[in-house]
CHARMM internal coordinates of N, CA and C (Angstrom, degrees):
IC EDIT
DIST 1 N 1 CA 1.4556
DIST 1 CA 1 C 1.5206
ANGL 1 N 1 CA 1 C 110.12
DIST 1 C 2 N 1.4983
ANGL 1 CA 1 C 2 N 121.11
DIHE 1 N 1 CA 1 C 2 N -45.91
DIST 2 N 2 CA 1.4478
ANGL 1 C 2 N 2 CA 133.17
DIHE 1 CA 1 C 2 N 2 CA 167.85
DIST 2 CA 2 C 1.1458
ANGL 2 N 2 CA 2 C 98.35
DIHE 1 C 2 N 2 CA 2 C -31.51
DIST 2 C 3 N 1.6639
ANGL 2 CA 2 C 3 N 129.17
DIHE 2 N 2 CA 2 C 3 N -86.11
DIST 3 N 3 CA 1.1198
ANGL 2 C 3 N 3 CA 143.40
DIHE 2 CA 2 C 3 N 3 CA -168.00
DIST 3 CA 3 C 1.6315
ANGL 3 N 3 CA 3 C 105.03
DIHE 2 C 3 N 3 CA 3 C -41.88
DIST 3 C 4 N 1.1347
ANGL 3 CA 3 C 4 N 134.05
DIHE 3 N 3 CA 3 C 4 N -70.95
DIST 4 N 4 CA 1.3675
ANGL 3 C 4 N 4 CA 128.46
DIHE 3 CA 3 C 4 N 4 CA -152.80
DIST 4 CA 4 C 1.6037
ANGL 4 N 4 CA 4 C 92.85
DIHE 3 C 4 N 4 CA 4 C -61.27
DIST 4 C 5 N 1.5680
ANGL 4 CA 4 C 5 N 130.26
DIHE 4 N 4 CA 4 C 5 N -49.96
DIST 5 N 5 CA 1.3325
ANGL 4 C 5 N 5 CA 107.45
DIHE 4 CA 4 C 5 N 5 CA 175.60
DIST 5 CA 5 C 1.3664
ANGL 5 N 5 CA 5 C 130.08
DIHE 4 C 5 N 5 CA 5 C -63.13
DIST 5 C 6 N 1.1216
ANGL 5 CA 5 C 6 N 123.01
DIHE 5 N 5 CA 5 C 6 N -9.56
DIST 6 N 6 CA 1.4690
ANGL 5 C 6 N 6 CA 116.59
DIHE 5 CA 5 C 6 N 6 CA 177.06
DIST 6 CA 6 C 1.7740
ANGL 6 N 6 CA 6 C 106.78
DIHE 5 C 6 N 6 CA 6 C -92.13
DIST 6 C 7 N 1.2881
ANGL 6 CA 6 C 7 N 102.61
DIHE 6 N 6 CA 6 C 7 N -16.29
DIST 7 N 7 CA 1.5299
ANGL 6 C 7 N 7 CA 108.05
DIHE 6 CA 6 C 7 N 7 CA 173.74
DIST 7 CA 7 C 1.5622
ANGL 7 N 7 CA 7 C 119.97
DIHE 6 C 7 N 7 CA 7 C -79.76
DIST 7 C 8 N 1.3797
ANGL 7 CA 7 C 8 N 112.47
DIHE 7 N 7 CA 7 C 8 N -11.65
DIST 8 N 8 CA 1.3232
ANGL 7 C 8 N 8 CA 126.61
DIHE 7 CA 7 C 8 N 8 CA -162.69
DIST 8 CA 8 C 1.3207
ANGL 8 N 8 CA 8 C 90.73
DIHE 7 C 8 N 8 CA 8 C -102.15
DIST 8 C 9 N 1.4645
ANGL 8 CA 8 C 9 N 121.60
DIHE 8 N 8 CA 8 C 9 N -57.53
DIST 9 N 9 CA 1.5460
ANGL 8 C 9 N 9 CA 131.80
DIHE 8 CA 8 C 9 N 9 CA 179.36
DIST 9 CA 9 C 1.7824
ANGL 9 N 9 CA 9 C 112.13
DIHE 8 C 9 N 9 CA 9 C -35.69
DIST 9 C 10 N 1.4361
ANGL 9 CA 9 C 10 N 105.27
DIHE 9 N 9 CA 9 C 10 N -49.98
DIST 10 N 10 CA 1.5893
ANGL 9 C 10 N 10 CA 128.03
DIHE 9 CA 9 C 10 N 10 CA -146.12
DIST 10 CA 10 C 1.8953
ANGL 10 N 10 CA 10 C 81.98
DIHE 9 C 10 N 10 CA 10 C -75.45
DIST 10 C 11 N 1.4732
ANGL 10 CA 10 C 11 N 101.85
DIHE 10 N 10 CA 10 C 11 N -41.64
DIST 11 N 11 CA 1.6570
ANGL 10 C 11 N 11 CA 102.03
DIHE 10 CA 10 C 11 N 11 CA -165.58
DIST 11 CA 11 C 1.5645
ANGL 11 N 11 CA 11 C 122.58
DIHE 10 C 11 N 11 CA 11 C -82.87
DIST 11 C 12 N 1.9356
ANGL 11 CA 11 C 12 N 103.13
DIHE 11 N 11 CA 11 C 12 N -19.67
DIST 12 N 12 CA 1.2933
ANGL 11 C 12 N 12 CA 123.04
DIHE 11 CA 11 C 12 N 12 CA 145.31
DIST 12 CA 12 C 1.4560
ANGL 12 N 12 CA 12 C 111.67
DIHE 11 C 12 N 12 CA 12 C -42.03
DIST 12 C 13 N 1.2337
ANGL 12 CA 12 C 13 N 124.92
DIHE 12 N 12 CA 12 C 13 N -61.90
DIST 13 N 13 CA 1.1495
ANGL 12 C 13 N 13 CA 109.95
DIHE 12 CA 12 C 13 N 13 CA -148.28
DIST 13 CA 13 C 1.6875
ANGL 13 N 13 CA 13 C 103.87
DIHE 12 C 13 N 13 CA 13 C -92.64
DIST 13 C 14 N 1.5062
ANGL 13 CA 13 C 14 N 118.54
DIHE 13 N 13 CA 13 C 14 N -38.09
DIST 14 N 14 CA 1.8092
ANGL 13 C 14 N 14 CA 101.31
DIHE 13 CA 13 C 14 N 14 CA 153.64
DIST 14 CA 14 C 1.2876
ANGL 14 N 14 CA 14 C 121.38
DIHE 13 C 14 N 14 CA 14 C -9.74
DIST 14 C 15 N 1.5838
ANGL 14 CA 14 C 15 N 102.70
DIHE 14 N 14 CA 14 C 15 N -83.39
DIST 15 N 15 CA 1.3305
ANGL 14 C 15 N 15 CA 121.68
DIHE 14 CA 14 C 15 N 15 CA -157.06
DIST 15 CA 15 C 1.8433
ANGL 15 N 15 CA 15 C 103.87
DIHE 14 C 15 N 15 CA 15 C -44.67
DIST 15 C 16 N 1.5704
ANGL 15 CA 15 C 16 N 99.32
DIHE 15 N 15 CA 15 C 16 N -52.19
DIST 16 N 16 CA 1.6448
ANGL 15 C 16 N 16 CA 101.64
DIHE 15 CA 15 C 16 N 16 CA -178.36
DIST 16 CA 16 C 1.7577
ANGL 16 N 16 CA 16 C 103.30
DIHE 15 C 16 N 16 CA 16 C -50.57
DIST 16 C 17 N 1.1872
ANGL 16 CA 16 C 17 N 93.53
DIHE 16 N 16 CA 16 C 17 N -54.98
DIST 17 N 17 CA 1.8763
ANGL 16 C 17 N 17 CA 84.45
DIHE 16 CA 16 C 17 N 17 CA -178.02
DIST 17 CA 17 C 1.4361
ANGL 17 N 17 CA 17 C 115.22
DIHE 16 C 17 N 17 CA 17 C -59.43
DIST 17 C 18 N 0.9696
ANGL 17 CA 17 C 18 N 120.05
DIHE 17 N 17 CA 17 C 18 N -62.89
DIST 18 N 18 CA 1.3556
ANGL 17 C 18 N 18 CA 114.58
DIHE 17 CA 17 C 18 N 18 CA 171.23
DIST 18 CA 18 C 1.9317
ANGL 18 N 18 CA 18 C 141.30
DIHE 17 C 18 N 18 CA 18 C -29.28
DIST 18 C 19 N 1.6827
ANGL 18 CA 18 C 19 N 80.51
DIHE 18 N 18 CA 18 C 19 N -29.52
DIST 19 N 19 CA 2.0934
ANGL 18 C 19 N 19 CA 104.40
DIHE 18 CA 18 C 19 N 19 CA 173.96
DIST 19 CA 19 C 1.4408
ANGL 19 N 19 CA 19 C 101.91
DIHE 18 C 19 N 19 CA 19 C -99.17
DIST 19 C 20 N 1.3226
ANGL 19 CA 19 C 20 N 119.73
DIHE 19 N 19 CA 19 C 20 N -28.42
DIST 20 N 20 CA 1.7883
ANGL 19 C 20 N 20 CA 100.77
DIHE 19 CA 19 C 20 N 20 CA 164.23
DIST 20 CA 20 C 1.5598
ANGL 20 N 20 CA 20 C 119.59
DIHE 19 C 20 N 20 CA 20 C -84.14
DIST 20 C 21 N 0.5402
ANGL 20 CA 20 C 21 N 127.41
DIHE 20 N 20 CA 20 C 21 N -41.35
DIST 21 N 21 CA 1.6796
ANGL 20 C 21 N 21 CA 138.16
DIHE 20 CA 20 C 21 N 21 CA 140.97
DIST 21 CA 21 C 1.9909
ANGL 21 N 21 CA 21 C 116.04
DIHE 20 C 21 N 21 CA 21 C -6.69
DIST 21 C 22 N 1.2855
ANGL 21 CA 21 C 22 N 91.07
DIHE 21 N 21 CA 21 C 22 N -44.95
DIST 22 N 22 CA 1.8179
ANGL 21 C 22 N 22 CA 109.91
DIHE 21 CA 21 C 22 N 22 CA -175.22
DIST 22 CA 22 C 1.6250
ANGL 22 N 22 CA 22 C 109.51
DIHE 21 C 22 N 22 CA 22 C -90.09
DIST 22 C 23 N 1.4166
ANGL 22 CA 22 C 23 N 108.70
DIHE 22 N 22 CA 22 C 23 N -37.16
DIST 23 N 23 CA 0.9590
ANGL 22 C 23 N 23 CA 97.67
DIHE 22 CA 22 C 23 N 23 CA -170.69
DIST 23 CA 23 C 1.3672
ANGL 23 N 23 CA 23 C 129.59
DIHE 22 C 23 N 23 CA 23 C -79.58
DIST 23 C 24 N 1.5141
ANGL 23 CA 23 C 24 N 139.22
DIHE 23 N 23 CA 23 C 24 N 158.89
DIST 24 N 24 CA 1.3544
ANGL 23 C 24 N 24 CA 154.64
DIHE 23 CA 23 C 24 N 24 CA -155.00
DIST 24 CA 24 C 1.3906
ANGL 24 N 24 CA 24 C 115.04
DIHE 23 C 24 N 24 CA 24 C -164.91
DIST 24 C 25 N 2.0991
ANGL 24 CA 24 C 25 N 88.88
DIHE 24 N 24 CA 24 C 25 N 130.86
DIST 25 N 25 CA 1.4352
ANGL 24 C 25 N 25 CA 102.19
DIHE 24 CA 24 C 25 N 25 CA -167.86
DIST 25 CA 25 C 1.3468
ANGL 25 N 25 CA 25 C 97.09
DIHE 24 C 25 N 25 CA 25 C -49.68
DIST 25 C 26 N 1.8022
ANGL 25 CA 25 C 26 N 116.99
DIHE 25 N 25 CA 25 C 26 N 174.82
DIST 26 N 26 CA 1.5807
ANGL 25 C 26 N 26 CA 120.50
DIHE 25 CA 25 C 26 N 26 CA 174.17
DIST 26 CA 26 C 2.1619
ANGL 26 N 26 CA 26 C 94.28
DIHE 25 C 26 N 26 CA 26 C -85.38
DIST 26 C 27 N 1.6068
ANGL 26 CA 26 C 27 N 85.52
DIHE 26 N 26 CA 26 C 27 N 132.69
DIST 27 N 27 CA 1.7472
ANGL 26 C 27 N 27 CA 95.33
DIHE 26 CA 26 C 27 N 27 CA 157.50
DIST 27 CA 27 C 1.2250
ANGL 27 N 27 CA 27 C 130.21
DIHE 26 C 27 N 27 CA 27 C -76.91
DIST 27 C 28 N 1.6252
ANGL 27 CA 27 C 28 N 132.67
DIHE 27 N 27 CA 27 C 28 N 119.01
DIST 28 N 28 CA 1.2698
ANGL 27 C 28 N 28 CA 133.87
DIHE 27 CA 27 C 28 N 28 CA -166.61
DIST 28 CA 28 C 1.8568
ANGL 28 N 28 CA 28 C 104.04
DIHE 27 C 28 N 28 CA 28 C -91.37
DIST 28 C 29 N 1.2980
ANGL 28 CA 28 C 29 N 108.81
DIHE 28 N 28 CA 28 C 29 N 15.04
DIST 29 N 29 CA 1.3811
ANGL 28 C 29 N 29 CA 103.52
DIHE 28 CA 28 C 29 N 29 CA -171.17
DIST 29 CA 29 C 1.3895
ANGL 29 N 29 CA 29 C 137.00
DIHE 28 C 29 N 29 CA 29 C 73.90
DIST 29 C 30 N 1.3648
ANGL 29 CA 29 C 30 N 93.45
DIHE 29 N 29 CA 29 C 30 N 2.69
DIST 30 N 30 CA 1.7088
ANGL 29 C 30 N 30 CA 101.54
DIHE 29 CA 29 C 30 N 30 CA -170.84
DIST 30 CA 30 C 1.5639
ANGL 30 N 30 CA 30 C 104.78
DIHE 29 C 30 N 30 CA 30 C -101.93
DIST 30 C 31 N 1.2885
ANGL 30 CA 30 C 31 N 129.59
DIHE 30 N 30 CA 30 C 31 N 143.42
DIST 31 N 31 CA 1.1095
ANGL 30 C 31 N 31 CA 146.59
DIHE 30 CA 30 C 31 N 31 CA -155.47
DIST 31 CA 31 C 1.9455
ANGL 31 N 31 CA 31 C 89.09
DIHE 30 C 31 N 31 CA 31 C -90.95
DIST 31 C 32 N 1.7341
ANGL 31 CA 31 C 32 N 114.75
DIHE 31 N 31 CA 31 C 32 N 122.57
DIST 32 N 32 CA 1.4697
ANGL 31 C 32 N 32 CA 102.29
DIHE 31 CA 31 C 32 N 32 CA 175.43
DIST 32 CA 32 C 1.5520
ANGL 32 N 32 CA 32 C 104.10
DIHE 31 C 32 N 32 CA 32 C -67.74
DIST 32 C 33 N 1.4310
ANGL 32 CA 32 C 33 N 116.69
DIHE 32 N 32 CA 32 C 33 N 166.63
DIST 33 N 33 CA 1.0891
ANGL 32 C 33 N 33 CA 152.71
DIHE 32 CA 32 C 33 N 33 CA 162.73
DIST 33 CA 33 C 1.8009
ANGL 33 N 33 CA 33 C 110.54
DIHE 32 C 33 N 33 CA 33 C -44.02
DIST 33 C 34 N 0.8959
ANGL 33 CA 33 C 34 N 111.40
DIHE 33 N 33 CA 33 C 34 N 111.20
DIST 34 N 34 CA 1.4911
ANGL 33 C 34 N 34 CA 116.17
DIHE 33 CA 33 C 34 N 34 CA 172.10
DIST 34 CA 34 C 1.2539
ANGL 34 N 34 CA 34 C 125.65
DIHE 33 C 34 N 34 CA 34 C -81.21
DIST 34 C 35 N 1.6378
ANGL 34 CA 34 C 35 N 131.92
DIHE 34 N 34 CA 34 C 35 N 84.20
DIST 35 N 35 CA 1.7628
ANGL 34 C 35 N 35 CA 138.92
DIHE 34 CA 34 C 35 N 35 CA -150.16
DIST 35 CA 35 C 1.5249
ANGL 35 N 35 CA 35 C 90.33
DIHE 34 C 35 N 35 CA 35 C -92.57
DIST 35 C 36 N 1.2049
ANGL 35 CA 35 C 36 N 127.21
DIHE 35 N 35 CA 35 C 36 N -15.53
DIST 36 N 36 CA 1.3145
ANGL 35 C 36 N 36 CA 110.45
DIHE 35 CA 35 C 36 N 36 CA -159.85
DIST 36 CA 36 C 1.3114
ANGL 36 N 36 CA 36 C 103.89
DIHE 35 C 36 N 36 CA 36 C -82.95
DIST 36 C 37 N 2.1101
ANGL 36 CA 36 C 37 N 106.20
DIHE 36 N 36 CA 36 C 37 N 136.98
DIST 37 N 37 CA 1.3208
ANGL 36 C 37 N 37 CA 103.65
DIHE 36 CA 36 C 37 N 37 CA 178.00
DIST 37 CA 37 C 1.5366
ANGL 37 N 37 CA 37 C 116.42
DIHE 36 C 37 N 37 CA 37 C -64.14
DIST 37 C 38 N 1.5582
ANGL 37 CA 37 C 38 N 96.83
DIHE 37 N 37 CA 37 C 38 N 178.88
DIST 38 N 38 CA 1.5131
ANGL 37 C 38 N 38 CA 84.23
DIHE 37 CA 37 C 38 N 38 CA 166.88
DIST 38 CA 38 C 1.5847
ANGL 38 N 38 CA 38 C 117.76
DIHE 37 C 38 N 38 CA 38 C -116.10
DIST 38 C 39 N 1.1661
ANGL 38 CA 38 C 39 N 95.01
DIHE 38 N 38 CA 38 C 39 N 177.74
DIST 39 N 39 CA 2.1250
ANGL 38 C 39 N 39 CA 94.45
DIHE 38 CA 38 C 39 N 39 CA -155.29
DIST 39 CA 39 C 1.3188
ANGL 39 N 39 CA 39 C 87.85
DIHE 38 C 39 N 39 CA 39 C -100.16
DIST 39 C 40 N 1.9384
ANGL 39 CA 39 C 40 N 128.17
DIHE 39 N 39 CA 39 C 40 N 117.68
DIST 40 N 40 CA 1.1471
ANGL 39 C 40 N 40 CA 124.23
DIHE 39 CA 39 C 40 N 40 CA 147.89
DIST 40 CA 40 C 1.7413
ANGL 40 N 40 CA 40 C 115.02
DIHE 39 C 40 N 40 CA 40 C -82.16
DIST 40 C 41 N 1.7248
ANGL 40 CA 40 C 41 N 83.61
DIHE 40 N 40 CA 40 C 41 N 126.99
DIST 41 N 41 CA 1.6479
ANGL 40 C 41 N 41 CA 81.99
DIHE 40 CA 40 C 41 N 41 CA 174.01
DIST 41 CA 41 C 1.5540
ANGL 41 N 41 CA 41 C 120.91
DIHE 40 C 41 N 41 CA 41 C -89.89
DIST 41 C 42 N 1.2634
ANGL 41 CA 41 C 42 N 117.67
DIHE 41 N 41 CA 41 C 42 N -9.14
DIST 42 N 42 CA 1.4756
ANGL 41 C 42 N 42 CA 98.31
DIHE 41 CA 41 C 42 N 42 CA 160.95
DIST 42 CA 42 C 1.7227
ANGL 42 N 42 CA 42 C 107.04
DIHE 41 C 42 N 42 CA 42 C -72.54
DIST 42 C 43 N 0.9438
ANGL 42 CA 42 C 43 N 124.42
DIHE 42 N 42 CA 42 C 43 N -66.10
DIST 43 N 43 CA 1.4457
ANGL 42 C 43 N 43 CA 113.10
DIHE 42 CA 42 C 43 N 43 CA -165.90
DIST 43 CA 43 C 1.5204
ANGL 43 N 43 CA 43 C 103.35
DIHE 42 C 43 N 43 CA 43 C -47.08
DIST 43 C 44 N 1.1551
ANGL 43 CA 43 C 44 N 130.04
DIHE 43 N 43 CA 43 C 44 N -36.28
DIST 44 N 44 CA 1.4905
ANGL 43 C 44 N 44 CA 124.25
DIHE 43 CA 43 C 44 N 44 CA -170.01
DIST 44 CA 44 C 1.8833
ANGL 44 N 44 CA 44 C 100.68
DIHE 43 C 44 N 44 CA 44 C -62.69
DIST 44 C 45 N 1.2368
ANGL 44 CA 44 C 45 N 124.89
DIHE 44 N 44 CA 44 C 45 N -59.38
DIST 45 N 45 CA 1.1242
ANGL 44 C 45 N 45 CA 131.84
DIHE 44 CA 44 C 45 N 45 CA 172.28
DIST 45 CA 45 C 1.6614
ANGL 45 N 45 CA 45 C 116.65
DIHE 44 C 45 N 45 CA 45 C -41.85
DIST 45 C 46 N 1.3029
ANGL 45 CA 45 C 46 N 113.74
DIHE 45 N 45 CA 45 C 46 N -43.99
DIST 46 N 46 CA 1.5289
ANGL 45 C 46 N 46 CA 128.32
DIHE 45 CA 45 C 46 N 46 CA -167.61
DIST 46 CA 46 C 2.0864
ANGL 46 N 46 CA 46 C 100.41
DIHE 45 C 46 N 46 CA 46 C -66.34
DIST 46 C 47 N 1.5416
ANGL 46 CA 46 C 47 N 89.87
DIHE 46 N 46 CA 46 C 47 N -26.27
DIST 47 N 47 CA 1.8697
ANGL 46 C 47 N 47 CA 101.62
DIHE 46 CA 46 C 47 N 47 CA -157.01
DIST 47 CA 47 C 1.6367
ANGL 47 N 47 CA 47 C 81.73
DIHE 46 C 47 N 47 CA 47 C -93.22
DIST 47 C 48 N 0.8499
ANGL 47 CA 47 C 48 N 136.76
DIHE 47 N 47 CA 47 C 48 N -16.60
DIST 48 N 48 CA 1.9139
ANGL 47 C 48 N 48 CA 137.55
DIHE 47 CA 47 C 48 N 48 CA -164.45
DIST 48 CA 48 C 1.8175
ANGL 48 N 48 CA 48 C 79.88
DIHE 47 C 48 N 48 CA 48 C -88.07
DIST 48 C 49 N 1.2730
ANGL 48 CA 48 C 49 N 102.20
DIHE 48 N 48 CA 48 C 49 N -76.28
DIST 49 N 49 CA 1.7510
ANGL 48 C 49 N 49 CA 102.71
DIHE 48 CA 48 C 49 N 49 CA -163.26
DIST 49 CA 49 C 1.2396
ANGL 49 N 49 CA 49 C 114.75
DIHE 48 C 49 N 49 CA 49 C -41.97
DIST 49 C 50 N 1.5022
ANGL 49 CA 49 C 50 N 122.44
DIHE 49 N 49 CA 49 C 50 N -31.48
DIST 50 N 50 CA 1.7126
ANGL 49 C 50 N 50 CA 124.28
DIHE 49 CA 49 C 50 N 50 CA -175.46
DIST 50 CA 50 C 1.6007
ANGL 50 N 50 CA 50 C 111.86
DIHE 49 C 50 N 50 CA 50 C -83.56
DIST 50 C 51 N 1.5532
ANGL 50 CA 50 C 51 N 116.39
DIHE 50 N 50 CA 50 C 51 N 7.08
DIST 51 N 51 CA 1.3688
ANGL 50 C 51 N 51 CA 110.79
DIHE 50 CA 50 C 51 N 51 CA 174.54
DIST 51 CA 51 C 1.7020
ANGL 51 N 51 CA 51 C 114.92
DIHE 50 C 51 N 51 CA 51 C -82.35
DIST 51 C 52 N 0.8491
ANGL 51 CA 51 C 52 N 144.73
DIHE 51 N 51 CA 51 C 52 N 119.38
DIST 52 N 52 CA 1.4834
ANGL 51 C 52 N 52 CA 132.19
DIHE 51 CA 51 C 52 N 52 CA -171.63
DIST 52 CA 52 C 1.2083
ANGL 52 N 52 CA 52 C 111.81
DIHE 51 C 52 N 52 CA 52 C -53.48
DIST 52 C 53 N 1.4516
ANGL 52 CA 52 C 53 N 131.59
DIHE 52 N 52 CA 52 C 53 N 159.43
DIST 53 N 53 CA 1.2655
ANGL 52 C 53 N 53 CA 139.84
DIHE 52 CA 52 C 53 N 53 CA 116.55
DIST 53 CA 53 C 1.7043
ANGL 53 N 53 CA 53 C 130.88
DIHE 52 C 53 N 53 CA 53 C -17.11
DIST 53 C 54 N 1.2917
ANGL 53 CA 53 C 54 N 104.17
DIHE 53 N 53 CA 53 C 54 N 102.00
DIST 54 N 54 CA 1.8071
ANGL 53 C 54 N 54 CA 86.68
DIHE 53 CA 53 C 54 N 54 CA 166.74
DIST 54 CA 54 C 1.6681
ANGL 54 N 54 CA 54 C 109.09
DIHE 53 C 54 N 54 CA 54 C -81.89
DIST 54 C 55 N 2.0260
ANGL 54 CA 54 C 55 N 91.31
DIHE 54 N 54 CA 54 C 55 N 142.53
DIST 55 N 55 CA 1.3402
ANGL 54 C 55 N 55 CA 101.24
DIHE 54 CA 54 C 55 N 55 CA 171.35
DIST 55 CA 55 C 1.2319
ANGL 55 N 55 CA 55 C 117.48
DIHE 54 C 55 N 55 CA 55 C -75.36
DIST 55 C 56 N 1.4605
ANGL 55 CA 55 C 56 N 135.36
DIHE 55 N 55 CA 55 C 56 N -2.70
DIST 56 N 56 CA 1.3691
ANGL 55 C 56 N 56 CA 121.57
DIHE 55 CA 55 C 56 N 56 CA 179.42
DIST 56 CA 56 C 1.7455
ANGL 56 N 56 CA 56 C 93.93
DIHE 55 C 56 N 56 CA 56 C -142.63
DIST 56 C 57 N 1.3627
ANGL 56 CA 56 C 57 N 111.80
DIHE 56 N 56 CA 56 C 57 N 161.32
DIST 57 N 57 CA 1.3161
ANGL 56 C 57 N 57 CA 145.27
DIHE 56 CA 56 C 57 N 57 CA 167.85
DIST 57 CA 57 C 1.1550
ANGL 57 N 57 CA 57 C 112.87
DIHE 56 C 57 N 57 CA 57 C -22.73
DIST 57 C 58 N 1.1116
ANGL 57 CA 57 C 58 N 164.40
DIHE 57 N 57 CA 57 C 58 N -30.52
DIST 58 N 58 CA 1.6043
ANGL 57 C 58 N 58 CA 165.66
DIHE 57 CA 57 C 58 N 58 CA -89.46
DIST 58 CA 58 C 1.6574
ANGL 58 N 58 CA 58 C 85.27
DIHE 57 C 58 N 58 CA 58 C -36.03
DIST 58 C 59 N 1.6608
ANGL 58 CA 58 C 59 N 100.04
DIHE 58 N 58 CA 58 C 59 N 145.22
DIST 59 N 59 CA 1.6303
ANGL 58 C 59 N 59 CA 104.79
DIHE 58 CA 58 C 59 N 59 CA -176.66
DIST 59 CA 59 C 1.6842
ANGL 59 N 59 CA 59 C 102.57
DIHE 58 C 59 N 59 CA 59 C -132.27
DIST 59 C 60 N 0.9584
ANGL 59 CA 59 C 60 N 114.08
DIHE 59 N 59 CA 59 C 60 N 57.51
DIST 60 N 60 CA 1.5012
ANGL 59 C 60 N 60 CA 104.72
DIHE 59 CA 59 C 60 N 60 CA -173.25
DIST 60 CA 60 C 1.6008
ANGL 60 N 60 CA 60 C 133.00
DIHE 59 C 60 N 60 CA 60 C -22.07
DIST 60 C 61 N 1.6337
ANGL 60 CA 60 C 61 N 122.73
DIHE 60 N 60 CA 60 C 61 N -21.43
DIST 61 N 61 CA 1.0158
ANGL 60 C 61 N 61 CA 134.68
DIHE 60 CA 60 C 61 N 61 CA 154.68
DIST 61 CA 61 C 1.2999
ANGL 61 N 61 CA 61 C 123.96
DIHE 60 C 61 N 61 CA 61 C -80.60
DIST 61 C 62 N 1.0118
ANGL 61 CA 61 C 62 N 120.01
DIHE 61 N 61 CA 61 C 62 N 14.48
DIST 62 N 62 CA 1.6208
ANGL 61 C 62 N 62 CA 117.72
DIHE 61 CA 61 C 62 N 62 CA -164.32
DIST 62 CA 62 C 1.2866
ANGL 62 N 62 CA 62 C 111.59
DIHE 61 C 62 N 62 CA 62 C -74.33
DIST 62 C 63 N 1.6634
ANGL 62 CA 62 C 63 N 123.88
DIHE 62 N 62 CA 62 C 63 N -27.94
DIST 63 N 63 CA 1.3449
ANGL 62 C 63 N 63 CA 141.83
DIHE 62 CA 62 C 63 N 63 CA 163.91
DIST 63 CA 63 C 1.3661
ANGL 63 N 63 CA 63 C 119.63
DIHE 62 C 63 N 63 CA 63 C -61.44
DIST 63 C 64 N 1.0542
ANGL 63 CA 63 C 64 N 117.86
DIHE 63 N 63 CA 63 C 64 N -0.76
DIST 64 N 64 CA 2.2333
ANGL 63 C 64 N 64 CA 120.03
DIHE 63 CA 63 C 64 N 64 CA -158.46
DIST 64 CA 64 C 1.5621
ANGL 64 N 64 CA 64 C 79.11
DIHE 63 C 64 N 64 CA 64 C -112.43
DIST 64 C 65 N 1.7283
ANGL 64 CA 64 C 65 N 117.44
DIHE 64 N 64 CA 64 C 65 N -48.36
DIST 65 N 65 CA 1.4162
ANGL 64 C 65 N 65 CA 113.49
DIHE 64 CA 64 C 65 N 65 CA -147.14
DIST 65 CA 65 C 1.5732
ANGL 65 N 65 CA 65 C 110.12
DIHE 64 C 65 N 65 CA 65 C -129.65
DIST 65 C 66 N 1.0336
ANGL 65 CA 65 C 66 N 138.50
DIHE 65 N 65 CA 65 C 66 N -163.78
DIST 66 N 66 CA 1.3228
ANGL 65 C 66 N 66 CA 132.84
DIHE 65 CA 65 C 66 N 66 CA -175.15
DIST 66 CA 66 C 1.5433
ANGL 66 N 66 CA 66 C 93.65
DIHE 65 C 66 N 66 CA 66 C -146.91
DIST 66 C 67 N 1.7545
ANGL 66 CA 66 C 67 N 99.29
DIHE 66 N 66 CA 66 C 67 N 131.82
DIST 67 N 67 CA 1.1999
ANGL 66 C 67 N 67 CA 127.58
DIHE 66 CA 66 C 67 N 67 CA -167.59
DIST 67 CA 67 C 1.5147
ANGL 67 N 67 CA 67 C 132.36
DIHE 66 C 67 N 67 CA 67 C -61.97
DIST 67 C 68 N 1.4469
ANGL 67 CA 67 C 68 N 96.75
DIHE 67 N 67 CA 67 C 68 N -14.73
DIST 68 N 68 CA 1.6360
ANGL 67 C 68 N 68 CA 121.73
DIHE 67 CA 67 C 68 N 68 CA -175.91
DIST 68 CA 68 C 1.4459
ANGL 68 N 68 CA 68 C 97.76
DIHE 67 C 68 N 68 CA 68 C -114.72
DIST 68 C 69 N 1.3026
ANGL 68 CA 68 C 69 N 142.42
DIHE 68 N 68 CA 68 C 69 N 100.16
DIST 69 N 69 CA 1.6645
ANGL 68 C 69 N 69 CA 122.27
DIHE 68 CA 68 C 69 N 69 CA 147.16
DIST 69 CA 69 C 1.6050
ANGL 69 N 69 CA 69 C 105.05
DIHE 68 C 69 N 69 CA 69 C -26.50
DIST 69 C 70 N 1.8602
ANGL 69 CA 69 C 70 N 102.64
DIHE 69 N 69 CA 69 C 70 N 140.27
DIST 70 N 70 CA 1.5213
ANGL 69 C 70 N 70 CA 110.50
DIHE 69 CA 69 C 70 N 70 CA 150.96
DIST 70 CA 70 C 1.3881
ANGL 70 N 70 CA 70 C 144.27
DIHE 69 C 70 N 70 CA 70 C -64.34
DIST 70 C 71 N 1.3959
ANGL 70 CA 70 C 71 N 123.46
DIHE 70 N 70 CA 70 C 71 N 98.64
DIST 71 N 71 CA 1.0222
ANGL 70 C 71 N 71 CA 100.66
DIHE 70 CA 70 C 71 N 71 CA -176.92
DIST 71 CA 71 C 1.6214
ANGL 71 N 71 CA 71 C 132.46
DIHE 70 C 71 N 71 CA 71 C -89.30
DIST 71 C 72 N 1.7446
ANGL 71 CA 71 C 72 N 96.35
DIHE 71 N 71 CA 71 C 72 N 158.12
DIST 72 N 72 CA 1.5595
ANGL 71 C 72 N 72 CA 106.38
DIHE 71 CA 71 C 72 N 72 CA -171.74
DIST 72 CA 72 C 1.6278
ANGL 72 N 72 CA 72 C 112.14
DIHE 71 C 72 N 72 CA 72 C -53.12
DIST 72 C 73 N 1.1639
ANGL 72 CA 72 C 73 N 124.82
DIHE 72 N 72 CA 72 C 73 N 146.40
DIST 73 N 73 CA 1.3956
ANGL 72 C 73 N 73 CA 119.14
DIHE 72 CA 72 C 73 N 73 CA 151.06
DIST 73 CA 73 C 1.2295
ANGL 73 N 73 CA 73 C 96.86
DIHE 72 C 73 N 73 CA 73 C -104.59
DIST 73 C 74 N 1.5530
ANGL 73 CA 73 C 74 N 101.07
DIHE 73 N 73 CA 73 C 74 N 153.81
DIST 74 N 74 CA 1.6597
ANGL 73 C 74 N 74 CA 124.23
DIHE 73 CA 73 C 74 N 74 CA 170.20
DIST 74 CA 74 C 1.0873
ANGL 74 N 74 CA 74 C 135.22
DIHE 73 C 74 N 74 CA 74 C -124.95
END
COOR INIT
IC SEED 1 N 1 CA 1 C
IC BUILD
């Protein structure tokens, strides 16, 4: 008897998830609002060229290891 109610419960509560899950506000037909700016590509291009050049390599490990091997003396 335990079992069948906790089996009944478990399938209760699917089903509920499963029907909120489906449901959707009602559509009034109206097309939403479009917020998104719009992308100028000259200025986008103009803002790329004004970033500098790095003068060196970026080494993302450079912190774990050291940039020079040690060398032996003999």
């Amino acid at each position: 008897m335990r079992i069948l109610v906790i089996a009944a419960a478990v399938m209760a509560l699917t089903v509920a998830s499963a029907q909120a899950q489906g449901r959707r506000p009602p559509n009034d037909g109206a097309k939403p609002a479009d917020n998104k700016p719009k992308v100028d590509e000259k200025a986008y291009k103009a803002a790329l060229e004004r970033i500098p050049e790095p003068k060196d390599k970026y080494d993302p490990w450079g912190g774990a290891r050291p940039s020079e091997p040690a060398k032996k003396p003999k």
